[in-house]
C-alpha positions in Angstrom: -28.4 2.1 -5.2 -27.9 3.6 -1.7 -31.6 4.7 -1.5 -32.6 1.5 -2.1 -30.1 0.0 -0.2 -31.4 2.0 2.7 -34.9 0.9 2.1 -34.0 -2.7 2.4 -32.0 -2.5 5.4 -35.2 -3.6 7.6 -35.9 -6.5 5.4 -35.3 -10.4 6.3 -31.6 -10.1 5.1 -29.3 -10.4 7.4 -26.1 -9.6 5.1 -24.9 -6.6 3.2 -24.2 -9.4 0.3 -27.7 -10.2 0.5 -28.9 -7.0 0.2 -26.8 -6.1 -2.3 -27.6 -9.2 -5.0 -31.3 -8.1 -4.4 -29.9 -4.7 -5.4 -28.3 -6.3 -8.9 -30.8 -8.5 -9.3 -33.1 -5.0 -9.1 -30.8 -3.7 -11.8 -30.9 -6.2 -14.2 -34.3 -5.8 -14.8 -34.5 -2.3 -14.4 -31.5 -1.5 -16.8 -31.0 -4.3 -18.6 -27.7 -4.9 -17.3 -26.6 -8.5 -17.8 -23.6 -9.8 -15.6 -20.6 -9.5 -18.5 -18.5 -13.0 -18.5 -15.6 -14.4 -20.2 -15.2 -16.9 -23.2 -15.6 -19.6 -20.0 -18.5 -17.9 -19.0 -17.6 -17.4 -16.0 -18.7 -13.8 -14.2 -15.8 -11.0 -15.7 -14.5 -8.9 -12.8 -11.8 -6.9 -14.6 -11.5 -3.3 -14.6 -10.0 -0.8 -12.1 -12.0 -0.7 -8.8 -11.8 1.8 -5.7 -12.8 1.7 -2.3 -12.3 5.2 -0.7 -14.5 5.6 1.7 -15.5 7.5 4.7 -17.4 4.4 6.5 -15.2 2.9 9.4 -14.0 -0.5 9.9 -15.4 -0.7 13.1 -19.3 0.9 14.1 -18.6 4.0 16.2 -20.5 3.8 19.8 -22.6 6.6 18.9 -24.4 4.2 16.1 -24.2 1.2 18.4 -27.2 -0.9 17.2 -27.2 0.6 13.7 -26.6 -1.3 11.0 -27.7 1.4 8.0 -27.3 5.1 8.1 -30.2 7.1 7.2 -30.3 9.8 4.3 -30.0 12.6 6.5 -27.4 11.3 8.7 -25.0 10.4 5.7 -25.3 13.9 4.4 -24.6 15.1 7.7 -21.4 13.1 7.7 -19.9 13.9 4.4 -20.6 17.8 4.7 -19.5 18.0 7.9 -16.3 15.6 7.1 -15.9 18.3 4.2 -16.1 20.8 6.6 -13.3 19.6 8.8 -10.9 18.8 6.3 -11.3 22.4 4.8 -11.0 23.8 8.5 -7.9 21.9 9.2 -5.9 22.9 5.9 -7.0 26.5 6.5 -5.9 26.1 9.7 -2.4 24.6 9.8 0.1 25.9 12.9 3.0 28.2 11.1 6.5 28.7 12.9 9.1 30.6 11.1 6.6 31.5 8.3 6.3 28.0 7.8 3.5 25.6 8.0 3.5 23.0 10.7 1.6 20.1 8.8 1.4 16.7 7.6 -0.1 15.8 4.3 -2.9 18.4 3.3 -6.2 16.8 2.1 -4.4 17.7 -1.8 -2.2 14.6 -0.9 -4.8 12.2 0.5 -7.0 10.1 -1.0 -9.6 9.0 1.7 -13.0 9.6 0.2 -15.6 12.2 0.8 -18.3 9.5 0.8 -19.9 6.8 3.0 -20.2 3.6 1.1 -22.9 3.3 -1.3 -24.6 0.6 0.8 -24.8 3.5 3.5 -23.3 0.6 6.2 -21.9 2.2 9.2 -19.0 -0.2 9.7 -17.0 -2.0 7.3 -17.4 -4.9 10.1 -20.7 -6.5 9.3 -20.1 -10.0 11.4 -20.7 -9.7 14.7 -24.0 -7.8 14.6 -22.0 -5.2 17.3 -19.7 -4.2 14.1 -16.5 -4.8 16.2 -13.6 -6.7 15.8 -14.0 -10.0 18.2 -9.9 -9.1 19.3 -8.6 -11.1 22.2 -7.3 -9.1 24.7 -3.3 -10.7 24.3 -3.1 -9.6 20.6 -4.2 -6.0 21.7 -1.0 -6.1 24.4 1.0 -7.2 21.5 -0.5 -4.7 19.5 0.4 -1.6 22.1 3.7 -3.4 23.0 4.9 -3.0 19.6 3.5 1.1 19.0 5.1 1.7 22.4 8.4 0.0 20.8 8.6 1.6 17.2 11.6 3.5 18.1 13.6 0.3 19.4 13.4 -1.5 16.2 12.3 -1.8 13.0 10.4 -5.6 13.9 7.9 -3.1 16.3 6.6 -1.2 13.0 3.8 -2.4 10.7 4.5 -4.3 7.7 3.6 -1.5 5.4 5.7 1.2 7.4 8.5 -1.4 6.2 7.1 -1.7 2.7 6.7 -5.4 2.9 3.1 -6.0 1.7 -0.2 -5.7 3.5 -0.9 -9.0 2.8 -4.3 -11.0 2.3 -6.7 -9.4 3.1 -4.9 -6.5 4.3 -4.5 -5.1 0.8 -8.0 -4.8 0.2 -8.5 -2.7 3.1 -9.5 1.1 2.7 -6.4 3.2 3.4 -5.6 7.0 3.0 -4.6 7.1 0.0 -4.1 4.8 -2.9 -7.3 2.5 -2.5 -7.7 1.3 -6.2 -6.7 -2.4 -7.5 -6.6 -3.3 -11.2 -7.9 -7.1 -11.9 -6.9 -9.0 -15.0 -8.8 -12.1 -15.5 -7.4 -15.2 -17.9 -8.8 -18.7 -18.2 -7.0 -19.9 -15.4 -6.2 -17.0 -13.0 -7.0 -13.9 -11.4 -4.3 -11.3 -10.8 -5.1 -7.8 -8.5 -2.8 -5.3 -8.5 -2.9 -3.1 -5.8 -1.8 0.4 -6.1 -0.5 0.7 -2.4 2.7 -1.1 -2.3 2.3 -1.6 -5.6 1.8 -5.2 -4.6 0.9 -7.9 -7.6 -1.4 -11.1 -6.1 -1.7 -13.9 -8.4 -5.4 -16.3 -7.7 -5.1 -19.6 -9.6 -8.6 -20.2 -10.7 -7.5 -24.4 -11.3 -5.7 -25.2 -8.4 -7.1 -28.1 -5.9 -4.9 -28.3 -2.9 -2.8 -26.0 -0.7 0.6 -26.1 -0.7 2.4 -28.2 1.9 1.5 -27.2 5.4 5.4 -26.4 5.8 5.8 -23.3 3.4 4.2 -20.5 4.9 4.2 -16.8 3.3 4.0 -13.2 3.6 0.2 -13.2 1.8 -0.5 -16.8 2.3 -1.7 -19.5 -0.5 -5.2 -18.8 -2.3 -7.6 -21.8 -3.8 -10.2 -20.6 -5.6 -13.6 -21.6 -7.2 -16.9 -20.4 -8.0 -19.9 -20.6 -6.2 -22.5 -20.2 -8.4 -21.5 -16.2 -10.1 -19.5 -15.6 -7.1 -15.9 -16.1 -6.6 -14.6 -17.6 -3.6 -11.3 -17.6 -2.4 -9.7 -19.6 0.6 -6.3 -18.6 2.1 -4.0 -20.3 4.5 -0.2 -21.4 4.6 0.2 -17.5 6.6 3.5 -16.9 8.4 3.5 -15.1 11.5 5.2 -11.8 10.9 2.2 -9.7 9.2 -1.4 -8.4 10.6 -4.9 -7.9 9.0 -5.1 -3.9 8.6 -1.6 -1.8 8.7 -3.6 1.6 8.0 -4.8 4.2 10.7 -8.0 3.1 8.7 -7.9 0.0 10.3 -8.7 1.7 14.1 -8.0 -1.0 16.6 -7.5 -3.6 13.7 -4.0 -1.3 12.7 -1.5 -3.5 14.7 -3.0 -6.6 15.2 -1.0 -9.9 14.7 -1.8 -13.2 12.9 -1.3 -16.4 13.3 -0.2 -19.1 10.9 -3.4 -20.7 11.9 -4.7 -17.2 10.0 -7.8 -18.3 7.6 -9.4 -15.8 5.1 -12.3 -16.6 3.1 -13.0 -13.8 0.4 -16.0 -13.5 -2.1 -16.2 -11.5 -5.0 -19.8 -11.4 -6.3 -20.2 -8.3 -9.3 -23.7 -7.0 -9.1 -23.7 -4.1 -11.4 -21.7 -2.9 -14.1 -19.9 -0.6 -11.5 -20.4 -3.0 -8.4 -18.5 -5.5 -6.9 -19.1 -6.7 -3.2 -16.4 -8.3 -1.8 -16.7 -9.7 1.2 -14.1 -11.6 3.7 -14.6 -13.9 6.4 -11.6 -13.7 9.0 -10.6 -16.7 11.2 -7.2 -17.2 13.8 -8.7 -18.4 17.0 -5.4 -17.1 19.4 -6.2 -13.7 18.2 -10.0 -13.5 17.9 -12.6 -14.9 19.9 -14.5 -15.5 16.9 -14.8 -15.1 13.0 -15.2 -11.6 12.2 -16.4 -10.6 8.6 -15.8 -7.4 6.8 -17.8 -6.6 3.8 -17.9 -3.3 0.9 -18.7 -2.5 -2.6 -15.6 -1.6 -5.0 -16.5 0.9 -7.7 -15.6 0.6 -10.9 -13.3 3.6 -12.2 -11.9 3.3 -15.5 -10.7 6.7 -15.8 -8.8 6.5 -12.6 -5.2 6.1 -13.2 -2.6 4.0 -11.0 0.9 5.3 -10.6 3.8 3.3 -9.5 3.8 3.5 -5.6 7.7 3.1 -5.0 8.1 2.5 -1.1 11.4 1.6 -0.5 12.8 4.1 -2.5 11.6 7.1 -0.8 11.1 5.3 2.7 13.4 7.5 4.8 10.9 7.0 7.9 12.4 3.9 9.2 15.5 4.6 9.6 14.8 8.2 10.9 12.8 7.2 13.4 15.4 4.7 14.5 17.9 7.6 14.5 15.6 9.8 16.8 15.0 6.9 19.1 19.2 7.1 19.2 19.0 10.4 20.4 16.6 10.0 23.0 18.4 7.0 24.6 
């Protein structure tokens, strides 16, 4: 799929989505693969899917302009992203016969591979492959890192084991990138293995809740759009931010709005394919709507653990305590 992928990059379509149904549609006849779907036939998307990846959300300047990577150029990454990783556990400062480290690469979970699609950004909307981030929510942003030892408010949501919120959750992190979806007539349900977080789609429902109520991961609608699912979000508090993960680079930080909109699509396109795909709009923190767009791979062999923050989150109130100290 990634050869082809890279192929087609030069083609009329615009979109990685668009590329990517081409690629199913490809598939299908090729493989025989027919889209599985449930007793409503409507398209089946359950199954345990990761998204561990070494593509970044935003395009690095050095591919400014480049929408694809080339053959050569994503084996040149992984090997020498392999390289690196082996260099810095082999590597690690030792004090007191002791090693100075954080987590090894045994502890991580980040990928060792580009995305199939061979996509140099997980940003695919503006053409640049950067976040359109007003420069007031980056202030807020730095304010807050500056502040992390003041109070717990300055720290991200997940550093407080809140939730990563929607679409926050679906965002690549360092470890734990794989969410489980059960499917029933009337709902979708992913649980995430970071956080551990359960997110409940009603597949029926017509109307937001009242304007009033706003929460931590918002309030979904959903329908289909021909085989692809569409999901609309709003009713957002204030307190949370799109990416909470280093991954995130500048997006790590950033606030919302509860003018916050997220349109998500989930289109599968092979038996181990989804692309899903999310349209972000909150006009006092971006200049524009941004999208962000990846394939989740089906793994049914992968296994998801319980991911009990709180209980072993001694972080918080450590770094607290060493902010004591300092004052």
């Amino acid at each position: 799929m990634r050869r082809l992928a890279l192929q087609l990059s030069s083609n009329r379509f615009g979109s990685i989505l668009a590329l990517l149904l081409l690629l199913g549609t490809t598939a299908e006849a090729a493989d025989g693969w027919v889209l599985p779907r449930t007793e409503q036939g409507r398209p089946d998307f359950q199954g345990v899917w990761l998204n561990a990846t070494l593509t970044p959300m935003e395009r690095p300047a050095s591919q400014a302009g480049k929408q694809f990577l080339s053959e050569d150029e994503i084996i040149a990454l992984e090997t020498r992203t392999a390289q690196r990783r082996a260099s810095a556990d082999a590597t690690a400062a030792v004090t007191g016969g002791r090693a100075i480290v954080s987590y090894n690469q045994f502890w991580r979970d980040s990928g060792d591979t580009v995305l199939s699609t061979g996509q140099t950004s997980l940003i695919v909307d503006p053409a640049s492959g950067l976040a359109p981030i007003r420069p007031q929510a980056e202030a807020i942003r730095d304010y807050n890192f500056a502040h992390v030892t003041d109070s717990y408010r300055h720290m991200t949501v997940w550093d407080r084991c809140i939730t990563r919120g929607v679409p926050g959750s679906m965002l690549p992190a360092g470890y734990n990138n794989a969410y489980r979806i059960v499917q029933t007539n009337d709902t979708l349900i992913i649980i995430y293995e970071m956080i551990h977080d359960v997110r409940i789609i009603p597949l029926g429902k017509h109307r937001h809740i009242d304007e009033k109520i706003k929460l931590w991961m918002g309030d979904s609608l959903a329908h289909f759009d021909g085989d692809t699912l569409v999901v609309e979000t709003t009713n957002y508090n204030d307190r949370g931010m799109i990416a909470s993960s280093a991954a995130g680079g500048r997006l790590k930080g950033v606030p919302v709005t509860e003018n916050l909109r997220a349109v998500e699509r989930f289109t599968r396109v092979s038996e181990d394919t989804i692309i899903w795909e999310v349209t972000i709009t909150d006009p006092d923190i971006y200049t524009q709507p941004f999208t962000i767009s990846m394939p989740l791979t089906r793994d049914d062999e992968y296994v998801m653990y319980e991911y009990a923050c709180h209980e072993g989150n001694h972080a918080v109130a450590n770094i607290l305590r060493g902010g004591r100290v300092a004052d």
